[in-house]
RODO-2510 file (C-alpha; in nm, 4 decimals, decimal comma):
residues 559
     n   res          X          Y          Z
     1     x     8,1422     6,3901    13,0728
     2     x     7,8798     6,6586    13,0584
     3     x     7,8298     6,8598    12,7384
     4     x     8,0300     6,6363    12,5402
     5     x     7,8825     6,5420    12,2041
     6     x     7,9646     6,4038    11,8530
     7     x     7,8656     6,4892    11,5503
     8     x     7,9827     6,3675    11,1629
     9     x     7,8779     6,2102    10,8123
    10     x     8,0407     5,9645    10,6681
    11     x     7,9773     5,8935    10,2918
    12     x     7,9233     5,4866    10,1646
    13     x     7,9562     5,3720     9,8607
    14     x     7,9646     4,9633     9,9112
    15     x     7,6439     4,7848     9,9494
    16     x     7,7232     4,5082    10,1169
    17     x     7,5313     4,2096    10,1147
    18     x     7,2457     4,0767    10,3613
    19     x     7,4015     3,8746    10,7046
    20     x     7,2545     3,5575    10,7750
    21     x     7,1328     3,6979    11,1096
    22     x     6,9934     3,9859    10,9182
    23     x     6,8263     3,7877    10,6952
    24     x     6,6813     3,5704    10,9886
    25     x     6,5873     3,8954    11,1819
    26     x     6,3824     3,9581    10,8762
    27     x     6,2553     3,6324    10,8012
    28     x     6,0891     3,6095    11,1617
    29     x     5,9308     3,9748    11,1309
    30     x     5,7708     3,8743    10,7855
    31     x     5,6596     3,5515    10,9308
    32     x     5,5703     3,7671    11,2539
    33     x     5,3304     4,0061    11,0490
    34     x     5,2060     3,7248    10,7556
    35     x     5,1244     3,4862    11,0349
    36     x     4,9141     3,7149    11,2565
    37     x     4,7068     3,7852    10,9008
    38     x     4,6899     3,4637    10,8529
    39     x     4,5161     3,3181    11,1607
    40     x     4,3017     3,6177    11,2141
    41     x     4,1666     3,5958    10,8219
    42     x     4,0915     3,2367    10,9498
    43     x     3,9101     3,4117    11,2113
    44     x     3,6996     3,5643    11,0036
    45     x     3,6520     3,2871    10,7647
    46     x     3,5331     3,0765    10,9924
    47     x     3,2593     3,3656    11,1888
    48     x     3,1473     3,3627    10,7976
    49     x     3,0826     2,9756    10,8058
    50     x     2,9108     3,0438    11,1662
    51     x     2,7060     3,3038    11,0290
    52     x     2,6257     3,1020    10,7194
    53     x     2,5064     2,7835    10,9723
    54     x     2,2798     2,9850    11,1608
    55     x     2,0908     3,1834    10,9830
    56     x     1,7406     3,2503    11,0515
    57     x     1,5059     2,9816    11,0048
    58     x     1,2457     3,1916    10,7667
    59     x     1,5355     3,2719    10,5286
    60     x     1,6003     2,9992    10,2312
    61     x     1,9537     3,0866    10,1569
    62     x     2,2023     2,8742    10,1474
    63     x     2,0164     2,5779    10,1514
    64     x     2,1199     2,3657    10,4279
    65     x     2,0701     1,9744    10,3482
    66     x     2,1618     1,8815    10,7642
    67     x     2,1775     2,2339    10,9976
    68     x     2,2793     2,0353    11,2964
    69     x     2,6125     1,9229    11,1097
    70     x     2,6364     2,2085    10,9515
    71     x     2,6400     2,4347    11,2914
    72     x     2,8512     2,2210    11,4472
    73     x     3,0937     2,1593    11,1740
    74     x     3,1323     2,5583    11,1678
    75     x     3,1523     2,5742    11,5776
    76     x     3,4569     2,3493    11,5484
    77     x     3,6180     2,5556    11,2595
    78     x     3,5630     2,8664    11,4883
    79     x     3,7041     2,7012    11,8029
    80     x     3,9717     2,6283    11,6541
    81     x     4,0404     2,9513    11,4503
    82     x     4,0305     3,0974    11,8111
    83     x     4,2943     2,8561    11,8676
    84     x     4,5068     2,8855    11,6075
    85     x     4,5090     3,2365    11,7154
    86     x     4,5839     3,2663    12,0766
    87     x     4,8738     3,0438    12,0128
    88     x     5,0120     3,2710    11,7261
    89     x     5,3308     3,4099    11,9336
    90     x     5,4291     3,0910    12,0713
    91     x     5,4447     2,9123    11,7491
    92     x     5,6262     3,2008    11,5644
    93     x     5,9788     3,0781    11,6217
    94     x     5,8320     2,7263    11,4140
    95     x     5,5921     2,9565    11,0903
    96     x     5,6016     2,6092    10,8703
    97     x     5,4478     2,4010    11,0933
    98     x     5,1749     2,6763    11,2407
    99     x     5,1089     2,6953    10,8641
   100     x     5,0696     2,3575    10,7261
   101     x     4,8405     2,3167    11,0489
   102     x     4,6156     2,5416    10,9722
   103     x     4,5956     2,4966    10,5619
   104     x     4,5270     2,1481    10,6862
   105     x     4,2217     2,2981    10,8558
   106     x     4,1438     2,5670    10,6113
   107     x     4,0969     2,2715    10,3551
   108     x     3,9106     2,0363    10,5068
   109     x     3,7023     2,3096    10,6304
   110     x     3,6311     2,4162    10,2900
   111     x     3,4982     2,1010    10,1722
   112     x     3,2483     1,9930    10,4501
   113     x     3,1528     2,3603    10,4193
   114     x     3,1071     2,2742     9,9996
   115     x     2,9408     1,9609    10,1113
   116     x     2,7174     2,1075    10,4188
   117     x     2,6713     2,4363    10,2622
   118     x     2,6522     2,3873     9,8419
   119     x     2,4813     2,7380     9,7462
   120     x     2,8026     2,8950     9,9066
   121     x     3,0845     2,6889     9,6906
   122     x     3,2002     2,9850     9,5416
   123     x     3,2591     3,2222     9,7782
   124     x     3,4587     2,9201    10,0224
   125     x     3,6531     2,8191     9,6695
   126     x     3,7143     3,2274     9,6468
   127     x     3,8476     3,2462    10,0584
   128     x     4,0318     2,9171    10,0193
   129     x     4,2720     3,0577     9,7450
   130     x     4,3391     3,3497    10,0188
   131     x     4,4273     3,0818    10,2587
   132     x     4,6865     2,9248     9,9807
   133     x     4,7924     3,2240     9,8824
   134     x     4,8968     3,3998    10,2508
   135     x     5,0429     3,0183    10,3489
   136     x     5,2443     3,0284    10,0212
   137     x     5,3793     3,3793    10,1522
   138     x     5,5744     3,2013    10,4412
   139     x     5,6253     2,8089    10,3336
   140     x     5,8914     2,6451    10,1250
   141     x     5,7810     2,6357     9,7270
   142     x     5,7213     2,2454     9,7278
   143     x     5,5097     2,3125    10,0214
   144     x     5,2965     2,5448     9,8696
   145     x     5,2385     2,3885     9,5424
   146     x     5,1592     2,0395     9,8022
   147     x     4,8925     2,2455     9,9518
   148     x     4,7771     2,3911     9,5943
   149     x     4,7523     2,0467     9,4437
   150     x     4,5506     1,8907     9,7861
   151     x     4,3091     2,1787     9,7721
   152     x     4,2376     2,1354     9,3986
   153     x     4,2115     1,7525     9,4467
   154     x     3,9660     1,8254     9,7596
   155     x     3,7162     2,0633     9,5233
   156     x     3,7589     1,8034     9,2583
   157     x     3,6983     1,5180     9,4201
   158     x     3,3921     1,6497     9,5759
   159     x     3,2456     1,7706     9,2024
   160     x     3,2977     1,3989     9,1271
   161     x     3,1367     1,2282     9,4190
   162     x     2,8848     1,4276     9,4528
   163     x     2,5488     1,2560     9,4365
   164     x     2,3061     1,4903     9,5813
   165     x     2,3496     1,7174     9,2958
   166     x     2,2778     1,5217     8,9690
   167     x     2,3067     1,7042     8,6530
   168     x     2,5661     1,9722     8,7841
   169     x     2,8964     1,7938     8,7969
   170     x     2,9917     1,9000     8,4823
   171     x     2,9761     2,2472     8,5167
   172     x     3,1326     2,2591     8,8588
   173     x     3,4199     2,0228     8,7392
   174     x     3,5205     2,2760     8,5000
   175     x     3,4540     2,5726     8,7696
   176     x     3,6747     2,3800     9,0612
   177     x     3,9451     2,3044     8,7834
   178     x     3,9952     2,6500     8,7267
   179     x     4,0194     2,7427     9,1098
   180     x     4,2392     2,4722     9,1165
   181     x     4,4926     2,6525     8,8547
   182     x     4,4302     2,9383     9,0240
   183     x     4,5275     2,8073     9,3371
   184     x     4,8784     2,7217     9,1896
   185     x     4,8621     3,0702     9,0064
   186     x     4,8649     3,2333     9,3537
   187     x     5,0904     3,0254     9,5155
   188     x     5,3683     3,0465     9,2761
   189     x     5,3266     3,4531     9,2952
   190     x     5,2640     3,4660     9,6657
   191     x     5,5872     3,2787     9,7287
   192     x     5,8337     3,5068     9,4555
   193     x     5,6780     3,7867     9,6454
   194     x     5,7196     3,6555    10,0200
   195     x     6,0831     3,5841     9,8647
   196     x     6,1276     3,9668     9,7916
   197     x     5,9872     4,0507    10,0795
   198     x     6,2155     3,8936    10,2847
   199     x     6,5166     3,9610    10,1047
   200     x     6,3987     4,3695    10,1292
   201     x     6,3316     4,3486    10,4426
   202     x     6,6840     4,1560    10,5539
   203     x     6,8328     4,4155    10,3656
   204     x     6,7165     4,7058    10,4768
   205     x     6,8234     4,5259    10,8165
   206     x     7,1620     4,5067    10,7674
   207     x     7,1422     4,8599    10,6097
   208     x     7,0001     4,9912    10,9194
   209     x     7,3010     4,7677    11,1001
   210     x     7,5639     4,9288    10,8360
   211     x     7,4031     5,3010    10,9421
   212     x     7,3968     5,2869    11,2848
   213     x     7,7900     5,1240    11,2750
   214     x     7,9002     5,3839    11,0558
   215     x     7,7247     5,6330    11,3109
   216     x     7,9216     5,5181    11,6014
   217     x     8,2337     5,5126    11,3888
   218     x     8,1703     5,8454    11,2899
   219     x     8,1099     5,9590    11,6804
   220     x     8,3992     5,7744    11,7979
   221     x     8,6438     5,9049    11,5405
   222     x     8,5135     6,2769    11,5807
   223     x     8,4791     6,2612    11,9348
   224     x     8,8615     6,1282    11,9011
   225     x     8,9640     6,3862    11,7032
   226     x     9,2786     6,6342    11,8267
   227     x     9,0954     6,9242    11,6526
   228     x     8,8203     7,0433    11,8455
   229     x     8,4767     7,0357    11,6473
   230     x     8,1496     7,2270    11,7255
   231     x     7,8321     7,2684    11,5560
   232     x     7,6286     7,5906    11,6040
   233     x     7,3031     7,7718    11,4705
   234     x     7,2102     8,0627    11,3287
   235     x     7,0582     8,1782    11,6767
   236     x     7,4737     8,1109    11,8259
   237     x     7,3833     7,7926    11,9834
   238     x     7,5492     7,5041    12,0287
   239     x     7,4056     7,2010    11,9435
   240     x     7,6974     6,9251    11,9212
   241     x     8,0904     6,9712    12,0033
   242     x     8,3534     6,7595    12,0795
   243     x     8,6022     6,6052    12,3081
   244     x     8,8362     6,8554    12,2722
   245     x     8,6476     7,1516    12,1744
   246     x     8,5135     7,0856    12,5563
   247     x     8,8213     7,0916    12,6900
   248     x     8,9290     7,4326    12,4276
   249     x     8,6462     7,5913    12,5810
   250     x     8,7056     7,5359    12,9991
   251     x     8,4677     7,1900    13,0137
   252     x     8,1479     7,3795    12,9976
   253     x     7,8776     7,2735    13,1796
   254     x     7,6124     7,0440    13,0079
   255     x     7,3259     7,3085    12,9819
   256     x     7,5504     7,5529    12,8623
   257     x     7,5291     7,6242    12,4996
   258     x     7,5196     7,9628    12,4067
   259     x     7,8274     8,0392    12,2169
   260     x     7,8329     8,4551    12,3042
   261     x     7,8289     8,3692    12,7236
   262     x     8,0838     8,0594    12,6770
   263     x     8,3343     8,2175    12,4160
   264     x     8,2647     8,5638    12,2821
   265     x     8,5738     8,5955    12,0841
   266     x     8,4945     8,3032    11,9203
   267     x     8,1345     8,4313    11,8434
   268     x     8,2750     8,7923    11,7284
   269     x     8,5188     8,6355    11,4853
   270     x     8,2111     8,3756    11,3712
   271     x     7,9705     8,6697    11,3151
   272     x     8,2377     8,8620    11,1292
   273     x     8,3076     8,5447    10,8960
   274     x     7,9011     8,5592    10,8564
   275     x     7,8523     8,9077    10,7453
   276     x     8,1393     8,9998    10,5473
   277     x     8,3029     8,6350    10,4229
   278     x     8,6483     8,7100    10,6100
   279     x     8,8445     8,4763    10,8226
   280     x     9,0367     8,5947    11,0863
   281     x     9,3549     8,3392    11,1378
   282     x     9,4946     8,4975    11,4401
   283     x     9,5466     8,2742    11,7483
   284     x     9,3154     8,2919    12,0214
   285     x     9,2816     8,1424    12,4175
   286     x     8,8764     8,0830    12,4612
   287     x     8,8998     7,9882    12,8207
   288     x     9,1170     8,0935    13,0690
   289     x     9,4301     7,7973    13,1559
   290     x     9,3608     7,6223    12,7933
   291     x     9,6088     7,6488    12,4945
   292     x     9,5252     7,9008    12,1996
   293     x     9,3488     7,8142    11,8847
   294     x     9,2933     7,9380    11,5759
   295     x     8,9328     7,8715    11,4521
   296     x     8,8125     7,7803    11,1251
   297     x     8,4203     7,7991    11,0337
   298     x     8,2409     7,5754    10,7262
   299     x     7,8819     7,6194    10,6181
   300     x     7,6822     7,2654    10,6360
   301     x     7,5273     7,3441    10,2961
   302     x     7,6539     7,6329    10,0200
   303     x     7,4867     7,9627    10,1247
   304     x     7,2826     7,8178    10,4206
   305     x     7,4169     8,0292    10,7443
   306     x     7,1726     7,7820    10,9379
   307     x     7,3917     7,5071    11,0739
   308     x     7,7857     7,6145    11,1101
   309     x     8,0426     7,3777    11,1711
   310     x     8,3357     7,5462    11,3744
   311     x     8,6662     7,3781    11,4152
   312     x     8,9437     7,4589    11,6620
   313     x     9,3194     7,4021    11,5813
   314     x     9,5503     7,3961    11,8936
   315     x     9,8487     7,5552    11,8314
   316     x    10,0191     7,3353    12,1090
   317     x     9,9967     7,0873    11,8606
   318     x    10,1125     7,2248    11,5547
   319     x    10,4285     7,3496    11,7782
   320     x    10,4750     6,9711    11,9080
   321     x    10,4255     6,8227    11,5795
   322     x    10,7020     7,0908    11,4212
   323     x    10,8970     7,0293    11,7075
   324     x    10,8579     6,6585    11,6344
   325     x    10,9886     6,7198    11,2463
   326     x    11,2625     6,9916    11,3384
   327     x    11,4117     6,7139    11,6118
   328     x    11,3373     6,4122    11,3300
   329     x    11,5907     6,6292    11,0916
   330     x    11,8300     6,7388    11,3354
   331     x    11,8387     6,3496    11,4464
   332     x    11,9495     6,2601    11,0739
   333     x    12,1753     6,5777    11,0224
   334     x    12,3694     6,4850    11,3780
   335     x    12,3936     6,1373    11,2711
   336     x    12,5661     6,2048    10,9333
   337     x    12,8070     6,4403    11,1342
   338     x    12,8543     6,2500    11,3959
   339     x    12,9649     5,9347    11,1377
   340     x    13,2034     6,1383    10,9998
   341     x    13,3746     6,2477    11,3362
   342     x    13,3913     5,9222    11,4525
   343     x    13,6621     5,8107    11,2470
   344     x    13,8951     6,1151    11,3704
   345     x    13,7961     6,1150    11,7053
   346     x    13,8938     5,6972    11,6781
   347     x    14,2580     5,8003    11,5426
   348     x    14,3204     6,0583    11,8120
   349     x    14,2200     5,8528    12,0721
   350     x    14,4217     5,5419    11,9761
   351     x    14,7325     5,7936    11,9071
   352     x    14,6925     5,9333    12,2381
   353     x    14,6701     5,5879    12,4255
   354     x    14,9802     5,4567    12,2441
   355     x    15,1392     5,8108    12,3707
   356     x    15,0633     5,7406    12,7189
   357     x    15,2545     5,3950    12,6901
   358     x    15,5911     5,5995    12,6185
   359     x    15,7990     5,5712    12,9224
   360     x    15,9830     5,9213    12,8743
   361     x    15,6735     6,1285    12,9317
   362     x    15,7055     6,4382    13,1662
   363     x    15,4619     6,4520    13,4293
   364     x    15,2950     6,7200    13,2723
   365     x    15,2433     6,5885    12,9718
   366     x    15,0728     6,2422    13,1090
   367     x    14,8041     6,4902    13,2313
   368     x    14,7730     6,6363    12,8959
   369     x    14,7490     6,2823    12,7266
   370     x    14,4899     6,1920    13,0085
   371     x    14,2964     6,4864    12,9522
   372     x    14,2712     6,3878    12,5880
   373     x    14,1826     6,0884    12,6449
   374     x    13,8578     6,2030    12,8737
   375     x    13,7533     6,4437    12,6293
   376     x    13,7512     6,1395    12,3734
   377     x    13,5400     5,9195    12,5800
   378     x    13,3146     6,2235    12,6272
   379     x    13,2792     6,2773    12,2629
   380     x    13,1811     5,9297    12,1972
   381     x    12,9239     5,9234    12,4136
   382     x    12,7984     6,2481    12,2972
   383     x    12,8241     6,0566    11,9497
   384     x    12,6276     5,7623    12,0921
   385     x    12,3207     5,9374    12,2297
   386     x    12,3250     6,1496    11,8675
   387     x    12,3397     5,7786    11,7151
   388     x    12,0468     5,6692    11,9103
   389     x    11,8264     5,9449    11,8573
   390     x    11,8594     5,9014    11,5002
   391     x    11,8067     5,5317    11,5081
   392     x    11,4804     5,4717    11,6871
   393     x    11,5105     5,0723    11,6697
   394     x    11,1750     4,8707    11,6710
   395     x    11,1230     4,6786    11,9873
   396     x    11,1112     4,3370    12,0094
   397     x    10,9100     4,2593    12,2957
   398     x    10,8951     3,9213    12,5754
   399     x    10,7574     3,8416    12,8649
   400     x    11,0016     3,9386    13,1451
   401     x    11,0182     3,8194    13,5100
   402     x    11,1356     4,2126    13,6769
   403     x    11,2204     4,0534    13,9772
   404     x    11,4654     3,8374    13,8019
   405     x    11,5623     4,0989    13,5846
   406     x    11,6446     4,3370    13,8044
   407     x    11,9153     4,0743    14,0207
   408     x    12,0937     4,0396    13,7127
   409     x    12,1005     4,3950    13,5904
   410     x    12,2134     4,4798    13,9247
   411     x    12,5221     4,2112    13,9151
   412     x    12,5798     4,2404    13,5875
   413     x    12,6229     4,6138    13,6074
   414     x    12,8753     4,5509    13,9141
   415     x    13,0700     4,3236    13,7141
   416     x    13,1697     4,5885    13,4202
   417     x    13,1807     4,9341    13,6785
   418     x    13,3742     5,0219    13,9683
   419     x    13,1400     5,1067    14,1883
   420     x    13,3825     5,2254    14,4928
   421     x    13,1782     5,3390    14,7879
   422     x    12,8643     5,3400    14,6578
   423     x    12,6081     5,1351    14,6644
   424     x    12,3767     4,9321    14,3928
   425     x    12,0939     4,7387    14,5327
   426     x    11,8400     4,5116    14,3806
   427     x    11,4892     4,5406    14,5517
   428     x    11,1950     4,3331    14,4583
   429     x    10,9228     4,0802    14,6350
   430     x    10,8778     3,7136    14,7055
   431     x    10,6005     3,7591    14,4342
   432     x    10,7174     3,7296    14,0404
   433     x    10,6266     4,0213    13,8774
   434     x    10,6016     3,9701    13,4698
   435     x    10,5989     4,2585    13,2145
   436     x    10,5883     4,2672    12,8298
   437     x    10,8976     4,4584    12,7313
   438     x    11,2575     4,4441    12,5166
   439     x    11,5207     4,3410    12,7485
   440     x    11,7700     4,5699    12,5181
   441     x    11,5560     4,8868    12,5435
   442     x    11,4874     4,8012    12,9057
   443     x    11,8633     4,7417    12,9597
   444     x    11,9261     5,0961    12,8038
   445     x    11,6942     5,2899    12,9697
   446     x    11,7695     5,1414    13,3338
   447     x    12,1678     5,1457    13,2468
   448     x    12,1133     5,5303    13,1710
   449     x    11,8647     5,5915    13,4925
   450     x    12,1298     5,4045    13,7095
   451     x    12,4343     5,6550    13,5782
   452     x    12,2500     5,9174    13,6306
   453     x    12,1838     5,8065    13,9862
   454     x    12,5068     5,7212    14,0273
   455     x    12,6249     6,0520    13,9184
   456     x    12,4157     6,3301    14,0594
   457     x    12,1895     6,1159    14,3181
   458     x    12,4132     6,1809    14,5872
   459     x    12,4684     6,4111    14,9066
   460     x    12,7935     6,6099    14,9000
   461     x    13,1026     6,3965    15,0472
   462     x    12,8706     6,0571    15,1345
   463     x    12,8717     5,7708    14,8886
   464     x    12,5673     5,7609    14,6463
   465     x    12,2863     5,4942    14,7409
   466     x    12,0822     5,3647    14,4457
   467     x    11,8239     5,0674    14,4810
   468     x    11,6827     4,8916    14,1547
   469     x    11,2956     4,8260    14,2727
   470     x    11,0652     4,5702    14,0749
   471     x    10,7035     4,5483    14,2164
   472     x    10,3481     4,5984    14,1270
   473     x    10,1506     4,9007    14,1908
   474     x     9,8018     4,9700    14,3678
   475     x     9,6513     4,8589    14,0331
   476     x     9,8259     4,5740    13,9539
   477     x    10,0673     4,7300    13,6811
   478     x    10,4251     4,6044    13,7087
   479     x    10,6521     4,8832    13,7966
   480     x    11,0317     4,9356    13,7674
   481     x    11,1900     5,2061    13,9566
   482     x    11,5473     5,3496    14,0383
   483     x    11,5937     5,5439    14,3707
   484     x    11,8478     5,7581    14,4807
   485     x    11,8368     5,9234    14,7847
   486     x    12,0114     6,2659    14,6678
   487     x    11,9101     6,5966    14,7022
   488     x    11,6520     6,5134    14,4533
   489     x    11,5516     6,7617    14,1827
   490     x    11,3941     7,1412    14,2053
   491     x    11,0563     7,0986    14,0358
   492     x    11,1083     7,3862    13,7737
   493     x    11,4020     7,1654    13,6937
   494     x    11,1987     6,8205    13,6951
   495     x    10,9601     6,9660    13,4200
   496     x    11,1639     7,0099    13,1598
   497     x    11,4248     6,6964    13,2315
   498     x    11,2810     6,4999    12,9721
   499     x    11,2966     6,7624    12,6521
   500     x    11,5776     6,7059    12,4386
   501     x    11,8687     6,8767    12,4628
   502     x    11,7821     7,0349    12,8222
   503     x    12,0569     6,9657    13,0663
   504     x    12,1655     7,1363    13,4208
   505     x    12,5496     6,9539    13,3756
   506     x    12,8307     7,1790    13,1864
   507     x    12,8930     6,8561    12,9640
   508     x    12,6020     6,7076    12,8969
   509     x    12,4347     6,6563    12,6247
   510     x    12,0556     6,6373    12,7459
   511     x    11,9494     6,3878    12,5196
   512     x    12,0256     6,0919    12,7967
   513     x    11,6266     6,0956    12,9702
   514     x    11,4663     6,2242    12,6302
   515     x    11,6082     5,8843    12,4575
   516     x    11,4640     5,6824    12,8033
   517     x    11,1797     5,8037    12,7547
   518     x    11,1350     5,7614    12,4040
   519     x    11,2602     5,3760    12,4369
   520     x    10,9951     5,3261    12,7214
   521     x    10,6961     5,4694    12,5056
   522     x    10,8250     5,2747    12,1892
   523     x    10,7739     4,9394    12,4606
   524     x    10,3866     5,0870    12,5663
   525     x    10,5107     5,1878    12,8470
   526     x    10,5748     5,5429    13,0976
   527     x    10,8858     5,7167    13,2327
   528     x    10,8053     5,9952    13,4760
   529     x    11,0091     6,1589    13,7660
   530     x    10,8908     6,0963    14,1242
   531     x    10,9494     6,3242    14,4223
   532     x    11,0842     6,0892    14,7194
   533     x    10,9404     6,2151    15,0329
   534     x    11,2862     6,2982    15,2710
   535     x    11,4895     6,3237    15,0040
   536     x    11,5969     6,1696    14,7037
   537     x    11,4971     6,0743    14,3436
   538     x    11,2512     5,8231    14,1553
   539     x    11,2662     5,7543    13,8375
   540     x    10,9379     5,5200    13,7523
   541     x    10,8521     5,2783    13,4199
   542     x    10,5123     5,1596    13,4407
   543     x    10,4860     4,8370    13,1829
   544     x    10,2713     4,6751    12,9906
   545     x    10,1255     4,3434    13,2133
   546     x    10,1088     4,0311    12,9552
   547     x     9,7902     3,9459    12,8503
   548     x     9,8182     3,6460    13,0300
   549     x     9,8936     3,5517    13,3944
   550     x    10,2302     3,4860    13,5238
   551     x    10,2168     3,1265    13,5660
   552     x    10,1018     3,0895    13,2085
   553     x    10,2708     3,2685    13,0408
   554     x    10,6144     3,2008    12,9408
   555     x    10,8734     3,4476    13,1777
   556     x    11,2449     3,5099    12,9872
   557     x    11,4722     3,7180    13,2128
   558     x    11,7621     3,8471    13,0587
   559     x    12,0832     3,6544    13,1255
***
């Protein structure tokens, strides 16, 4: 919907530790980065070994024993640092093997270039330990220290077989030997700190992961939330609100936000709180056709009038939710009251039946003993329903065929009433039609629907005519329905049929429909009242479908 936003914190304490796919994410974006340096340094290394090859003939420096080998030796170092990095993405999901490749290179690059090019063996022993060091950033530790140890053997083992420079071997022995340690030197640190950097970089992954969770948790539950929640600036703006401050406030339009034009009660009372501290408590309608409030206003920071958070309190619901508690406590009182009248009502009942056996009874007095006896039945139903509403059982739901169901209600319900004139049908498809519900609760409500029916579904002297429907709706939800076809009920009447203790009958209780429909939402499902078009009455349960289709799913149907 337009205009609708969320806003909310929500403080963490755990710090949870890095996912494998976090770590993973991370792993590729450090190899990602390290391997990009990597081939591009090569790059670079090897335009240095170019540059080195062909220099200008009048200058003496670096002395080159064979140019031609030399040039070409650093032409195929170049071509295939150029290589190495156009193929950089595509070898990023495999960084070992893209890196082994090219220390392989690196290496024996180094020592033609020592060979080729000897007044420059410092500088390619000083760019070779780059080359270990970035590789040891991204390979395995025995890896690295392989690649250490070949490149020290490589300088090494040139010092000692090199001929052309007699007199010098000594010296560069020592010099190569101490690359050679410094090679491992900056392997073994490159790869702790690749390590790190990995493991920071997975975790601030999963952190990120963790934060932007929590954020939709946070939106979800405040844009959930019964109490309507806005968020407005010093300049009355509104920046983020609500489900159900949108709905407190007439669904504003999206581009709406100036809190004076959409509420100016509720701006009044929020520059009043501003200025002089006070709260006004008093319930309020912001929007013509929505329930009253009563708003509350919190400061995002102490003494910062910047950013207020505003938050709307329905009074609908506090009413419901008292409502709720006062009918929870009358339930228990009635129940212990009605316990202790049973017992009585049980003795006068029994006392009046074994009266009605005597044989010496006037007439007059058989009426009296049957009109005791009525107003005993009455008293234990009213006793019943009092019972129920202070039991609320737990459901125990099953899979139910409704079509099935519904036959044997129907003949069932035959069996123990005398039905006279009137009529009980069962109505339901060729199709089955399955439902998750408790066959008790179910037998309960439709037993109490069908009485009702029965009773007050009829047309003055004609028999009543009540049908028992099972089928699916438009949508596919599996539907159970009882239809009269009385006068039907006067729609300032049909509102209020399902609050407790509202009746139109001089002895009922009202409690009969507010205990159906608390049995059909304690099942997940809906009782409403249905206009018949013509005439009549429909009482409709719309179930819960199982979660699986018919012909899978197991199907009990009450016997």
């Amino acid at each position: 919907m337009a205009g609708k936003a969320a806003w909310g914190r929500v403080r963490t304490v755990s710090t949870p530790a890095p996912s494998a796919t976090a770590t993973a994410r991370a792993n590729q974006a450090t190899a990602r980065h390290e391997l990009f340096f990597f081939n591009y340094f090569r790059l670079g290394q090897a335009a240095v070994y170019t540059a080195l090859a062909f220099r200008p003939e009048h200058m003496a420096w670096p002395a080159l024993p064979d140019p031609v080998l030399a040039r070409g030796m650093a032409l195929a170092y170049l071509f295939a640092a150029l290589v190495m990095v156009a193929r950089t993405r595509t070898m990023l999901h495999r960084p070992v093997l893209a890196v082994s490749i090219g220390l392989v290179l690196d290496i024996a690059a180094a020592v033609l270039a020592l060979i080729l090019m000897h007044d420059v063996r410092m500088g390619v022993a000083m760019m070779l330990a780059v080359n270990i060091a970035t590789g040891a950033l991204l390979l395995p530790l025995r890896l690295s220290m392989f690649f250490a140890a070949v490149a020290t053997l490589a300088m090494l083992g040139h010092s000692l077989f090199d001929v052309d420079q007699p007199g010098s071997s000594d010296r560069e022995l020592v010099e190569y030997g101490l690359f050679g340690a410094a090679y491992f030197a900056c392997a073994s640190l490159c790869y702790v700190l690749g390590r790190n950097i990995r493991a920071t970089e997975a975790l601030a992954e999963q952190r990120g992961i963790d934060l932007a969770n929590l954020s939709q948790v946070n939106e979800l539950i405040i844009r959930r939330l019964k109490t309507g929640v806005l968020l407005v600036d010093e300049g009355n703006r509104i920046h983020q609100l609500n489900e159900s401050a949108w709905m407190l406030m007439g669904n504003p339009a999206a581009d709406q936000r100036d809190l004076g034009s959409l509420a100016p009660e509720l701006s009044r009372r929020l520059y009043h709180w501003r200025t002089s501290g006070k709260l006004d408590e008093s319930a309020t309608m912001l929007a013509d056709g929505t329930p009253e409030v009563v708003p509350r206003f919190s400061r995002l920071a102490p003494n910062d009038d910047s950013h207020v958070l505003i938050f709307l309190d329905d009074t609908s619901l506090v009413s419901r939710r008292a409502e709720e508690l006062t009918l929870s406590s009358l339930g228990r009182l009635s129940a212990s009251i009605a316990h202790e009248i049973r017992n009585p009502l049980a003795a006068i009942h029994y006392s009046a039946q074994l009266l009605a056996e005597s044989t010496e009874l006037a007439d007059t007095d058989v009426r009296m003993v049957e009109i005791i006896n009525n107003h005993c039945v009455r008293l234990n139903e009213i006793i019943e329903n009092i019972l129920q509403l202070s039991r609320r059982e737990r459901s125990r739901p099953e899979t139910l065929d409704l079509g099935r169901w519904v036959h044997d209600f129907v003949s069932e319900y035959r069996q123990g009433n005398d039905l006279g004139a009137d009529i009980l049908r069962a109505v339901s498809g060729s199709e089955p039609v399955a439902a998750v519900a408790d066959p008790q609760h179910l037998q309960q409500v439709i037993w109490n629907l069908v009485q009702n029916a029965l009773r007050y579904g009829r047309m003055p002297s004609e028999p009543a005519r009540v049908m028992v429907v099972a089928r699916h709706s438009e949508a596919g939800v599996p539907i159970l329905e009882v239809i009269d076809r009385g006068p039907g009920i006067a729609p300032k009447v049909a509102a209020q049929i399902f609050e407790p203790f509202f009746t139109t009958h001089e002895y009922g209780t009202g409690l009969g429909l507010y205990l159906a429909r608390q049995m059909t939402e304690a099942n997940q499902a809906a009782l409403e009242y249905v206009r018949v078009a013509g005439g009549g009455s429909c009482f409709r349960i719309s179930l819960t479908p199982p979660a699986r289709t018919p012909a899978a799913a197991p199907v009990a149907a009450r016997a």
